[in-house]
N, CA and C of each residue as an Amber inpcrd file, in Angstrom:
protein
   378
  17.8040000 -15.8060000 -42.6310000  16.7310000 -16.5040000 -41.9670000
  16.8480000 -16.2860000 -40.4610000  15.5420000 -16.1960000 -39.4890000
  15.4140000 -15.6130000 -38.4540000  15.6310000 -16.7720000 -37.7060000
  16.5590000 -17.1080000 -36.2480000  16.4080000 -18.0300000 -35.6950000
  15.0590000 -18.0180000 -35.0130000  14.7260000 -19.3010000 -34.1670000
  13.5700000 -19.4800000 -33.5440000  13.5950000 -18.2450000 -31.8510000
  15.1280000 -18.0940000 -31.6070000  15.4340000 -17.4410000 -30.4560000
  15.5350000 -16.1060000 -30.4040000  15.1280000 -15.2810000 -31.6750000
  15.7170000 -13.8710000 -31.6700000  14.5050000 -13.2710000 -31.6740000
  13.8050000 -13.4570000 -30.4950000  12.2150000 -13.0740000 -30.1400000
  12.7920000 -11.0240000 -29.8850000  11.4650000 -10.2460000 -30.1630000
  12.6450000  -9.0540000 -29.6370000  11.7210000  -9.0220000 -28.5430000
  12.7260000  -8.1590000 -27.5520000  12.7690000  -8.1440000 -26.3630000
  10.9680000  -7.0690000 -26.3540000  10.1500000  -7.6330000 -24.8150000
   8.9390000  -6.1970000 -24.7490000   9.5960000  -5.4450000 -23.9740000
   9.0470000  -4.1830000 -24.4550000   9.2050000  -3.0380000 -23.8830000
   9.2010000  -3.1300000 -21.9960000  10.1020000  -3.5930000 -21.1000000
  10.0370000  -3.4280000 -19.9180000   9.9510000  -2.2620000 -18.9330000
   9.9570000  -1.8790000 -17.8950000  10.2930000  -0.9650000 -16.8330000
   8.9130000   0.2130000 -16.6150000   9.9610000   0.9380000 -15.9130000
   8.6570000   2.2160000 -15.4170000   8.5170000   3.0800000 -16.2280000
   8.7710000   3.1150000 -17.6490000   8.6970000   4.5070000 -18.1370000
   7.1140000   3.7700000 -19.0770000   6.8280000   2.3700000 -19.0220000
   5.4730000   2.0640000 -19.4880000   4.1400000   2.7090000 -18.3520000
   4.7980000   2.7360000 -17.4520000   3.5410000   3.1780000 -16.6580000
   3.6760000   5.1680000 -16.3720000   4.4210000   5.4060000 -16.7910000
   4.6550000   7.4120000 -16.7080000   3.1270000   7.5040000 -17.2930000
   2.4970000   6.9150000 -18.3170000   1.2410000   7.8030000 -18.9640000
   0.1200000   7.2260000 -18.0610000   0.3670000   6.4160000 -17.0160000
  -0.5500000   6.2300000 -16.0230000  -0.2840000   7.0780000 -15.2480000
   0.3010000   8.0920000 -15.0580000   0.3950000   9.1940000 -14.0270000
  -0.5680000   9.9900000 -13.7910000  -0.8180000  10.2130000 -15.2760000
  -1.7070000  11.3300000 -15.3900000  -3.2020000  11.0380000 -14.3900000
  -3.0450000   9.7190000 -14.5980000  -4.4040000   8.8970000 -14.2940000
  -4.6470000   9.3160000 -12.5110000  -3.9230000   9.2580000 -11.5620000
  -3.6580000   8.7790000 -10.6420000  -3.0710000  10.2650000  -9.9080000
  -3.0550000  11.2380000 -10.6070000  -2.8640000  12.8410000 -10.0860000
  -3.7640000  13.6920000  -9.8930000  -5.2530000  13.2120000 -10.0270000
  -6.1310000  13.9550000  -9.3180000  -6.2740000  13.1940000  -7.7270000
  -5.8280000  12.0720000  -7.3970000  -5.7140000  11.9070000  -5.9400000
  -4.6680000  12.1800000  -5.2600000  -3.8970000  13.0760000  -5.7370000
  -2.6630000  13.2520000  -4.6640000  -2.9140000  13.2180000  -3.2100000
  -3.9500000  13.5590000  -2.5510000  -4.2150000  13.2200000  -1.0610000
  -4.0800000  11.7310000  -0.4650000  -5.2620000  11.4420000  -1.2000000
  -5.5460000   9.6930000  -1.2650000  -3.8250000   9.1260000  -1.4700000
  -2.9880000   9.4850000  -2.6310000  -1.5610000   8.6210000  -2.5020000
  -0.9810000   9.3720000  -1.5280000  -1.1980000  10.5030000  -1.1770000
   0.3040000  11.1540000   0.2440000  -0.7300000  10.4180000   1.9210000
  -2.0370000  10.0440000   1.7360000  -2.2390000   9.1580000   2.9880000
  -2.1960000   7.5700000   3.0160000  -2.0150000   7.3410000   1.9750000
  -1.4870000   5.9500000   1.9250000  -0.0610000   5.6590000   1.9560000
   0.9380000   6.7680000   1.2630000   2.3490000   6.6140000   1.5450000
   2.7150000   6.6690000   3.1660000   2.0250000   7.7670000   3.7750000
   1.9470000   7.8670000   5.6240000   1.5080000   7.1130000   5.7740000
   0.4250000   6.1540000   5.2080000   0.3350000   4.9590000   6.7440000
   1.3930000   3.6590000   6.1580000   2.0650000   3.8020000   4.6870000
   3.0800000   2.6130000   4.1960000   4.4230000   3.0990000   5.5010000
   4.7620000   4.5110000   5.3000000   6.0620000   4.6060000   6.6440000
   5.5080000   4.2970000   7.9740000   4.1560000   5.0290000   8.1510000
   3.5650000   4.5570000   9.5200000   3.8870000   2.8030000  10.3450000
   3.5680000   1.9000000   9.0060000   3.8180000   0.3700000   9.0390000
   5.1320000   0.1610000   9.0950000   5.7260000   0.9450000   8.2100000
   7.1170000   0.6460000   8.4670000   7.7420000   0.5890000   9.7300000
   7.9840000   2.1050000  10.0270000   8.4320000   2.3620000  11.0200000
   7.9850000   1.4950000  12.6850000   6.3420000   1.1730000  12.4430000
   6.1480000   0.5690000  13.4950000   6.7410000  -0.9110000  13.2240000
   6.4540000  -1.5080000  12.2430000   6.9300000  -3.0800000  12.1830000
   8.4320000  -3.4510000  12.7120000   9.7580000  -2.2120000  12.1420000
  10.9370000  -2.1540000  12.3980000  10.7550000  -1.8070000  13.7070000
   9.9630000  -1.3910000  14.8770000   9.8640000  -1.2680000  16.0160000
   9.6960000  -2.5270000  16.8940000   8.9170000  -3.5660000  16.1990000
   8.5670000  -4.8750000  17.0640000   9.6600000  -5.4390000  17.5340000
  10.8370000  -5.4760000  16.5430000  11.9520000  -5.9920000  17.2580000
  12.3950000  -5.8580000  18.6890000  12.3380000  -4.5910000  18.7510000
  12.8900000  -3.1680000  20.4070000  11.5650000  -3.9610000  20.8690000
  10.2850000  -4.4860000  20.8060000   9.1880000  -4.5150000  21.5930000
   9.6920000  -5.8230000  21.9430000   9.7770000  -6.9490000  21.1670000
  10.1230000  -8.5730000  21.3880000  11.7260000  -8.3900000  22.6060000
  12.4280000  -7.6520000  21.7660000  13.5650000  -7.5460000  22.6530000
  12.9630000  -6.5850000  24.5840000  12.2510000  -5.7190000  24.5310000
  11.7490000  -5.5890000  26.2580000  11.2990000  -6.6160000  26.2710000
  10.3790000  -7.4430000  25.4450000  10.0730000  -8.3510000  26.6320000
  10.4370000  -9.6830000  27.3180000  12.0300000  -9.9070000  26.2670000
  12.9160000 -10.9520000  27.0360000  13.4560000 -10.3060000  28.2800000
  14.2240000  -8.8630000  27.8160000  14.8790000  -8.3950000  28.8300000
  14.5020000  -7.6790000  29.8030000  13.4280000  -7.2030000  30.0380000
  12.8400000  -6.4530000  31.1940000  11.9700000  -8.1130000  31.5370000
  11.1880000  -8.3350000  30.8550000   9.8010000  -9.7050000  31.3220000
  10.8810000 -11.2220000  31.8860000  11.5300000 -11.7160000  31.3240000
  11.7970000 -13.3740000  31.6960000  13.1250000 -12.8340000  32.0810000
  14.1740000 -12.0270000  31.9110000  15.3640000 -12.2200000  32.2010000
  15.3550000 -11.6730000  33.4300000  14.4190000 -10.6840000  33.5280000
  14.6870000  -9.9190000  34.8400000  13.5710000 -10.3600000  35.5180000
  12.8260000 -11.5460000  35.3040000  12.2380000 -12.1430000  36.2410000
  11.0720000 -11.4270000  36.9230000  10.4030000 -10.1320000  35.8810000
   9.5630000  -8.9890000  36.8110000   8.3940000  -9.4220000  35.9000000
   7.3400000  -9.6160000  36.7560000   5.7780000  -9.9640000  36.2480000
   5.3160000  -8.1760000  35.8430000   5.4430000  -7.3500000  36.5350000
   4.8640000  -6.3650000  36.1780000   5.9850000  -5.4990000  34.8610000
   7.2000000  -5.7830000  34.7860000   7.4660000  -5.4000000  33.0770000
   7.8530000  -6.2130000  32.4910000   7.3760000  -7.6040000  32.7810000
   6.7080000  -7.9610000  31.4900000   5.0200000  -7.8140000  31.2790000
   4.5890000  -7.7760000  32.0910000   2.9700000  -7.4780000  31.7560000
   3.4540000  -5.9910000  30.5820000   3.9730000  -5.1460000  31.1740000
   3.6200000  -3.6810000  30.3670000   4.6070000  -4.1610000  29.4200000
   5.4480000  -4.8520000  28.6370000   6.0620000  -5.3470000  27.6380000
   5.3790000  -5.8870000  26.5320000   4.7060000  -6.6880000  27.3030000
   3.6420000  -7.8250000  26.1840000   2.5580000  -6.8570000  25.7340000
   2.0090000  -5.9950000  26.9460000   1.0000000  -4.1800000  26.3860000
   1.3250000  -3.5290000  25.1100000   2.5280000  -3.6520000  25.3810000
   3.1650000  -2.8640000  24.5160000   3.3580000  -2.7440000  22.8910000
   4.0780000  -4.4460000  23.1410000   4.3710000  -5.1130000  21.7800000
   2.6020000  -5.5290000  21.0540000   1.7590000  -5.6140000  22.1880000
   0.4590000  -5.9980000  21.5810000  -0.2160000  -4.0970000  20.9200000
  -0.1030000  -3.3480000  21.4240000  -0.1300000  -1.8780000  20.7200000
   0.3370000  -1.9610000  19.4590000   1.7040000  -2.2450000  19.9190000
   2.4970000  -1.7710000  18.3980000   1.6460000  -3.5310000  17.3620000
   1.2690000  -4.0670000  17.7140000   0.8670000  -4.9310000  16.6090000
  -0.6650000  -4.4200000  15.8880000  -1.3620000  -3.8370000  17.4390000
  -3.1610000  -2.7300000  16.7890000  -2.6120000  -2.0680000  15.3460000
  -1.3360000  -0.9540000  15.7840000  -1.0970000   0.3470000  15.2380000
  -0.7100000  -0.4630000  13.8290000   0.2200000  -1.3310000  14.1150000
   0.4230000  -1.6940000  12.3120000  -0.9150000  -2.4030000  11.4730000
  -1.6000000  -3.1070000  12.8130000  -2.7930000  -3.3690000  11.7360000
  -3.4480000  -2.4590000  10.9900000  -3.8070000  -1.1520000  11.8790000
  -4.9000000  -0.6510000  11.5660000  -3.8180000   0.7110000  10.4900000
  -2.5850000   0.6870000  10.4760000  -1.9180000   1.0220000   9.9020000
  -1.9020000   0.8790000   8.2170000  -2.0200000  -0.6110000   8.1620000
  -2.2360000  -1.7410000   7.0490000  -3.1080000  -1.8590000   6.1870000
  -4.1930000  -1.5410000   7.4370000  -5.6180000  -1.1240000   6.8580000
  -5.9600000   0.0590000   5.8410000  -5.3990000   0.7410000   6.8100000
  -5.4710000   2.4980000   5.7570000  -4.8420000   2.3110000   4.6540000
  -3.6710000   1.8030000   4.3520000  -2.7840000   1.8780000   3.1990000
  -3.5810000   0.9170000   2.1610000  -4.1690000  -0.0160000   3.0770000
  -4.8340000  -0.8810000   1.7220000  -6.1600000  -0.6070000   1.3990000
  -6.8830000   0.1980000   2.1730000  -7.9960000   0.9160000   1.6980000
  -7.3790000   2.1240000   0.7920000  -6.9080000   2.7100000   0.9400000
  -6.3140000   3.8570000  -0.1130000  -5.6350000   3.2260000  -1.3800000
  -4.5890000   2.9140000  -1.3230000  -4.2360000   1.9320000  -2.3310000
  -5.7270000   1.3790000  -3.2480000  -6.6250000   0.6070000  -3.0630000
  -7.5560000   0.0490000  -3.6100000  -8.3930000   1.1110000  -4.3930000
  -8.8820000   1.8110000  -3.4100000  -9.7340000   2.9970000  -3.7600000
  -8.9350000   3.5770000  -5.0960000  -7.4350000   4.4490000  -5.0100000
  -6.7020000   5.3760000  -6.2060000  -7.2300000   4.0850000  -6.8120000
  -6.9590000   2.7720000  -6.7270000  -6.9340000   1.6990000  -8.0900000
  -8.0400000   1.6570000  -8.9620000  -8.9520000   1.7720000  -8.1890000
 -10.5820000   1.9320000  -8.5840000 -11.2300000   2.8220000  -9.3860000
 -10.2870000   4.4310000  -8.4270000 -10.9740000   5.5020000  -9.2830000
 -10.0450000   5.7690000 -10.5890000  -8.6240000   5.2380000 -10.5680000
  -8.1560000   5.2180000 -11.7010000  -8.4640000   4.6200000 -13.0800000
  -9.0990000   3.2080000 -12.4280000  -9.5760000   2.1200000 -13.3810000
 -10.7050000   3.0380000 -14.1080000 -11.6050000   3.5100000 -13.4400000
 -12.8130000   4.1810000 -13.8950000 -12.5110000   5.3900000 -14.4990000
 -11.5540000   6.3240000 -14.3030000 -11.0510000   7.0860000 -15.1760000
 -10.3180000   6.6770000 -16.4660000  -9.8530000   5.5660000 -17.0370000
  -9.0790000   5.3540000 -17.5200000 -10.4630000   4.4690000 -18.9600000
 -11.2650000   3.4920000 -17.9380000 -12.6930000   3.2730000 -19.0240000
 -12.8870000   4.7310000 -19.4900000 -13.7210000   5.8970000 -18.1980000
 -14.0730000   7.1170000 -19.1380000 -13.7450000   7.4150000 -20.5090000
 -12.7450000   7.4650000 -20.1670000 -11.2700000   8.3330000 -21.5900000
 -11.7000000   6.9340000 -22.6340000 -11.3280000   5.8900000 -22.6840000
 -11.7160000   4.8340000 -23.5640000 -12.5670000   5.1170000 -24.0020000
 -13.7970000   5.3690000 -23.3050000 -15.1350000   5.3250000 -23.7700000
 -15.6570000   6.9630000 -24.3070000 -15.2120000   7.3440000 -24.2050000
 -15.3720000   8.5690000 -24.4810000 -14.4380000   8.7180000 -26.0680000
 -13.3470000   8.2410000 -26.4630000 -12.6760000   8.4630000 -27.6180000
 -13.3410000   7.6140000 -28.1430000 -13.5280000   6.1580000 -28.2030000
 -14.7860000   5.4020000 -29.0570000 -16.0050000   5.7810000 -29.4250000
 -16.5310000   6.9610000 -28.5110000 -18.0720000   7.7530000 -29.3040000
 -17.6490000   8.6600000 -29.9050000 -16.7330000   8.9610000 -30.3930000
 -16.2880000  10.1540000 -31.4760000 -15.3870000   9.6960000 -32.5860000
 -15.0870000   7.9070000 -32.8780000 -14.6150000   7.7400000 -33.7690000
 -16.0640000   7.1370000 -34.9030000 -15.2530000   7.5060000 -36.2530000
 -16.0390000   7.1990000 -37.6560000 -16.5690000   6.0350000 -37.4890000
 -17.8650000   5.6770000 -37.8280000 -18.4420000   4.5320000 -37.6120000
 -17.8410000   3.1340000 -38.7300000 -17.2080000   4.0180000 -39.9530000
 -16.1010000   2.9170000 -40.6390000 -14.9660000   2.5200000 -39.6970000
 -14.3470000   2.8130000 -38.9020000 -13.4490000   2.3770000 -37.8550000
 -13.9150000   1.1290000 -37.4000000 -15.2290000   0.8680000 -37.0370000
 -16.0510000  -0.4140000 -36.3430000 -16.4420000  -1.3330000 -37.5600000
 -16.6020000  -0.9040000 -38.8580000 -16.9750000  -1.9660000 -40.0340000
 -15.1790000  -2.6580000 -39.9110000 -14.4130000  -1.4540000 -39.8590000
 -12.8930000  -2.4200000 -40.6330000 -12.3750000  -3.1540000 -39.0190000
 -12.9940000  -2.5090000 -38.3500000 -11.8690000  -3.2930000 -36.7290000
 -13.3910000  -4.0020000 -36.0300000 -13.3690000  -5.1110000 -36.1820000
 -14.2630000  -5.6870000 -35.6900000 -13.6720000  -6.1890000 -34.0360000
 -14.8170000  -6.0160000 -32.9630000 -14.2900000  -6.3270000 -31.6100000
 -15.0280000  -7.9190000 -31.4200000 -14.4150000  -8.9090000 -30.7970000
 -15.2780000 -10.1530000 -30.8250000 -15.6740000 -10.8660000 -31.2060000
């Protein structure tokens, strides 16, 4: 007799999504400009630190109005570049999601108009 706890385990990890590859490899552009603006963000976000840090130490410690003016310039740049950084990656990102989704109905819909119309008497949808 089966305990109540010996549920079996689902199938986890990345090798469920490998047959979504296929899906998602006619945009290789669309994913290699969204991976550049994901390091683009990176790299700039891990930069704000060096930006926050000029503008204690050049702006208030060293007591200079004019670097800290070009400090606070600065760190306010590097905050544009990751936005608009952010932006790109999540417009691309969305878009592959979209045209994948719609490739992925196609293929659905396309193997359902070529199955036996007894398939739909024995598997009822709804």
């Amino acid at each position: 007799m089966r305990s109540v706890n010996q549920n079996p385990k689902p199938k986890a990890g990345l090798s469920v999504l490998l047959p979504l590859i296929g899906y998602v490899r006619p945009y290789k552009k669309a994913v290699a400009m969204a991976l550049l603006a994901l390091f683009f963000t990176a790299a700039v976000s891990l930069s704000i630190g060096q930006g926050v840090k000029m503008v204690i130490d050049q702006g208030f410690i060293a007591r200079s109005k004019d670097a800290l003016a070009s400090s606070i310039g600065l760190l306010a740049i590097m905050i544009v570049l990751m936005s608009v950084g952010s932006f790109v990656r999540f417009y691309f990102m969305s878009w592959i999601g979209e045209r994948a989704i719609a490739d992925i109905r196609k293929a659905v819909f396309q193997r359902l108009i070529y199955l036996h119309p007894a398939y739909f008497e024995d598997n009822r949808s709804g």
